[in-house]
Steps between C-alpha positions, in 0.01 A plus 500: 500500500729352296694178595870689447317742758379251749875292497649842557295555823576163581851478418603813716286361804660165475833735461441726818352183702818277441776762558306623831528104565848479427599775714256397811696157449872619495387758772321315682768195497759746662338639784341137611872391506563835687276486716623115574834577520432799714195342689228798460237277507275793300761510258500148414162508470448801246728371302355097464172667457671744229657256330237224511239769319763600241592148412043454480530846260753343309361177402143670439670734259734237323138255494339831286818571325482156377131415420498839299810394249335168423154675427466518146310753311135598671245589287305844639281311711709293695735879555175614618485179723879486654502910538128432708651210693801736578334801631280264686843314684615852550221611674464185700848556586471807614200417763767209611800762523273705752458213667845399508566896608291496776603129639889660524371740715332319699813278542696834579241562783416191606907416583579839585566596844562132668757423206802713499663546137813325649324183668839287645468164277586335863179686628268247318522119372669558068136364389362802680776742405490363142150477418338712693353803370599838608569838424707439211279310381207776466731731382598315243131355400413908509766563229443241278129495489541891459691469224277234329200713534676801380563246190211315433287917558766648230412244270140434512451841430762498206327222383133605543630788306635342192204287535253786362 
């Protein structure tokens, strides 16, 4: 592998990674004020925790973006090093995305039956309402960590390919 290969793997991750972000910000942003101004509780609540793991994607992908333009020229052994250390993360972050996966869902079931989706806000104390998790909550953990592990899966094996 060649280091124009290896910044090309890296620069479309970082690429995919911070416009997912951005969107799972601006998204997310509206429907927690939605659900605020309309006071579905499970509303609120996927959108803080949509927005809250879009504005973590972002700033992961802008701290990559960044530390690969002030790299300098590798030689092949320190390619061979980063594009090692990368499929590594990736698979690492993978087993966490699974992990992430299966903790939404057991949000979803855990608040399922005993917490309507439309929870009156003057049903429970705001800490409660606000900071509790819910359904929302493991929806939205579901989606996101879904969508990493699609992510980090696409490109460890893109990588691991260009690799040999």
């Amino acid at each position: 592998m060649e280091q124009r290969d290896l910044e090309a793997v890296e620069g479309r991750l970082t690429s995919i990674l911070l416009g997912w972000g951005a969107a799972s910000t601006v998204l997310g942003s509206v429907l927690w004020a939605a659900g605020w101004r309309s006071r579905r509780t499970e509303l609120l609540r996927f959108g803080r925790q949509t927005a809250l793991w879009g504005a973590t994607d972002s700033a992961i992908a802008l701290a990559g973006s960044r530390a690969r333009r002030r790299r300098g020229e590798l030689d092949q052994a320190e390619v061979d090093a980063k594009a090692r250390t990368l499929l590594i993360t990736l698979v690492v972050n993978g087993i966490a995305d699974v992990a992430y996966v299966a903790g939404g869902a057991r949000v979803w079931a855990r608040t399922g039956a005993a917490h309507p989706s439309t929870q009156d806000f003057e049903d429970a104390s705001m800490s409660q309402t606000y900071w509790g998790m819910g359904r929302g909550d493991g929806a939205a953990i579901i989606i996101q960590g879904g969508f990493l592990l699609v992510l980090d899966s696409v490109f460890a094996l893109r990588l691991s390919r260009v690799r040999h």
